[in-house]
Structure formats: structure tokens, C-alpha cells
DRENDO-1510 file (C-alpha; in Angstrom, 1 decimal, always signed):
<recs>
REC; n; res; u; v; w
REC; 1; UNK; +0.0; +0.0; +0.0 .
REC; 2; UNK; +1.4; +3.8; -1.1 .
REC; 3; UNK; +1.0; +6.0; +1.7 .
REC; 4; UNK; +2.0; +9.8; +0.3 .
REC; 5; UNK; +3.8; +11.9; +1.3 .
REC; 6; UNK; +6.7; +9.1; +0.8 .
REC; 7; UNK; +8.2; +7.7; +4.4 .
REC; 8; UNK; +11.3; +8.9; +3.7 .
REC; 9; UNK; +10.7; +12.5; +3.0 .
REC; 10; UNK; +7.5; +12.9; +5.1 .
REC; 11; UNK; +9.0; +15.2; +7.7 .
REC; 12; UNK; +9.7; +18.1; +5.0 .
REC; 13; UNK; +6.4; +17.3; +3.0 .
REC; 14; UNK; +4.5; +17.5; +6.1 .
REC; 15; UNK; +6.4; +21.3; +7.1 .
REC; 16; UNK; +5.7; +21.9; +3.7 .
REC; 17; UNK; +2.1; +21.6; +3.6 .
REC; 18; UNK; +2.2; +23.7; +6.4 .
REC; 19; UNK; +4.4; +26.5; +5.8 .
REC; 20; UNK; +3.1; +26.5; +2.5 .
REC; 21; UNK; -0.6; +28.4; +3.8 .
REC; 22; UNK; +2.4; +31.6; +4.8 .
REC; 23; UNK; +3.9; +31.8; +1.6 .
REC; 24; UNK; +3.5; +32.3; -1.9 .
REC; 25; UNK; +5.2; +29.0; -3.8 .
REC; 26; UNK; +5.1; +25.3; -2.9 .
REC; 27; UNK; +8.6; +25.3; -3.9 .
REC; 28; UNK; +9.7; +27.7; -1.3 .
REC; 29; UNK; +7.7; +25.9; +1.2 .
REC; 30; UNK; +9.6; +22.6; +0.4 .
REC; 31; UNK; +13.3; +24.8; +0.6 .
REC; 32; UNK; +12.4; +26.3; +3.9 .
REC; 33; UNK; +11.6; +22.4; +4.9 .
REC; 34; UNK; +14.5; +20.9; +3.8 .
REC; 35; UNK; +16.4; +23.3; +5.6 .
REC; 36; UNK; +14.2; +22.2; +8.8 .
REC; 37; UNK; +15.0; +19.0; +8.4 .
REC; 38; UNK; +18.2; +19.2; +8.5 .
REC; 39; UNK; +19.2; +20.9; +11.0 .
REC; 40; UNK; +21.0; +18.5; +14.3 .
REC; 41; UNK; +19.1; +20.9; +16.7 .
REC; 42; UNK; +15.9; +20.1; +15.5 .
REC; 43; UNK; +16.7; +16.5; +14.7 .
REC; 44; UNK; +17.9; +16.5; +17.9 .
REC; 45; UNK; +15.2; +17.6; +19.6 .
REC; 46; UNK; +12.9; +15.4; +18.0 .
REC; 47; UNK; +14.8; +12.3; +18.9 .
REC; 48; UNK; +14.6; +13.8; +22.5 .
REC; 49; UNK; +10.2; +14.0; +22.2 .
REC; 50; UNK; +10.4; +10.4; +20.5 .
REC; 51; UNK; +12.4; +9.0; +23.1 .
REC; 52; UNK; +10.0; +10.5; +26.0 .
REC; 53; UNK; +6.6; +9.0; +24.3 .
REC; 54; UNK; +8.2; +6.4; +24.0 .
REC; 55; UNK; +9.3; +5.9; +27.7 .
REC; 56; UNK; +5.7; +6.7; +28.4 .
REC; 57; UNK; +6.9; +10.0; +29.8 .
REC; 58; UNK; +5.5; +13.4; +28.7 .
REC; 59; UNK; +8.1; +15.3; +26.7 .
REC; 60; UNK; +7.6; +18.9; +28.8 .
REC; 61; UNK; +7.2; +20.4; +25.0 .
REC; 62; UNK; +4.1; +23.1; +25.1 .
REC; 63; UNK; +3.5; +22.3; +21.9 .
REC; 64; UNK; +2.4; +18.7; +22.3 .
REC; 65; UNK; -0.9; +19.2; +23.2 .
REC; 66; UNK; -1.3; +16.2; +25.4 .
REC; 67; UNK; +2.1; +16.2; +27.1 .
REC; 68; UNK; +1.7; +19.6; +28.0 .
REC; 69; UNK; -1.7; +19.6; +29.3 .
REC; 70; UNK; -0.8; +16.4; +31.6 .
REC; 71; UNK; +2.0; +18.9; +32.9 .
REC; 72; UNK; +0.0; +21.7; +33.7 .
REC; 73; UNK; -2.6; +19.3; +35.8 .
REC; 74; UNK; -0.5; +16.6; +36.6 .
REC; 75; UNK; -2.9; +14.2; +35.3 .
REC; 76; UNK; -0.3; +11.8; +33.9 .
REC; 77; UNK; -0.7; +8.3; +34.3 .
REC; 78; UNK; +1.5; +5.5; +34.7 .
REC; 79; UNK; +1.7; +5.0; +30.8 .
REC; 80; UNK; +2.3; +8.5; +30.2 .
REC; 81; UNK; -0.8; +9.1; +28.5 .
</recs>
């Protein structure tokens, strides 16, 4: 089964999509992605949120909705969710 956008380039079509509604081109879009994506601090960082779901632990981000949310009330349960 095709899933789109591709596995291996769904990061940058994913920022893509959305930086796309701020500026004119799609192709723009995708260069500001790209750059995104490649970036070790963000890469980084990500690695760091994956590794906390995983673990069952919220990642402290206040950006993940759920995570955050479990912070603020403390509401966090033993799974993490």
C-alpha cells in the first residue's frame, strides 16, 4: 500500500504543507523544509520528544498538546498518556 507523502521524505512534505498556507510557492515551502529538516538541533530535539513517548513520559514540549496539558494538571498516568 502507497501512503503519500513518501516515508522517507515525510518530515519536509508535512512542514511543507504547512508553511506553504504563509507563503507564496510550494517550492519555497519545500526549501524552507528541507532546511528544517536538516538541521542537528531540531533533529535533535525530536529524537529527544520520541524518546519521552516512548518511555511513556510526557516530553515537557508546550507544543504537544497532550504532554503539555498532563504537565499543567499533573494528570499523567503511569503510561504516560
Amino acid at each position: 500500500m502507497s501512503v503519500y507523502p513518501p516515508v522517507d521524505d515525510r518530515l519536509k512534505r508535512l512542514l511543507a504543507q504547512e508553511i506553504n498556507c504563509s507563503v507564496d510557492t510550494f517550492k519555497l515551502a519545500l526549501w524552507i523544509a528541507d532546511g528544517i529538516v536538516k538541521s542537528p538541533e531540531i533533529r535533535a530535539e525530536l529524537e529527544r520528544i520520541a524518546t519521552a513517548h516512548h518511555a511513556g513520559q510526557p516530553c515537557g514540549d508546550r507544543h504537544c498538546a497532550h504532554c503539555w496539558n498532563a504537565t499543567l494538571t499533573g494528570s499523567a498516568t503511569e503510561d504516560g498518556k
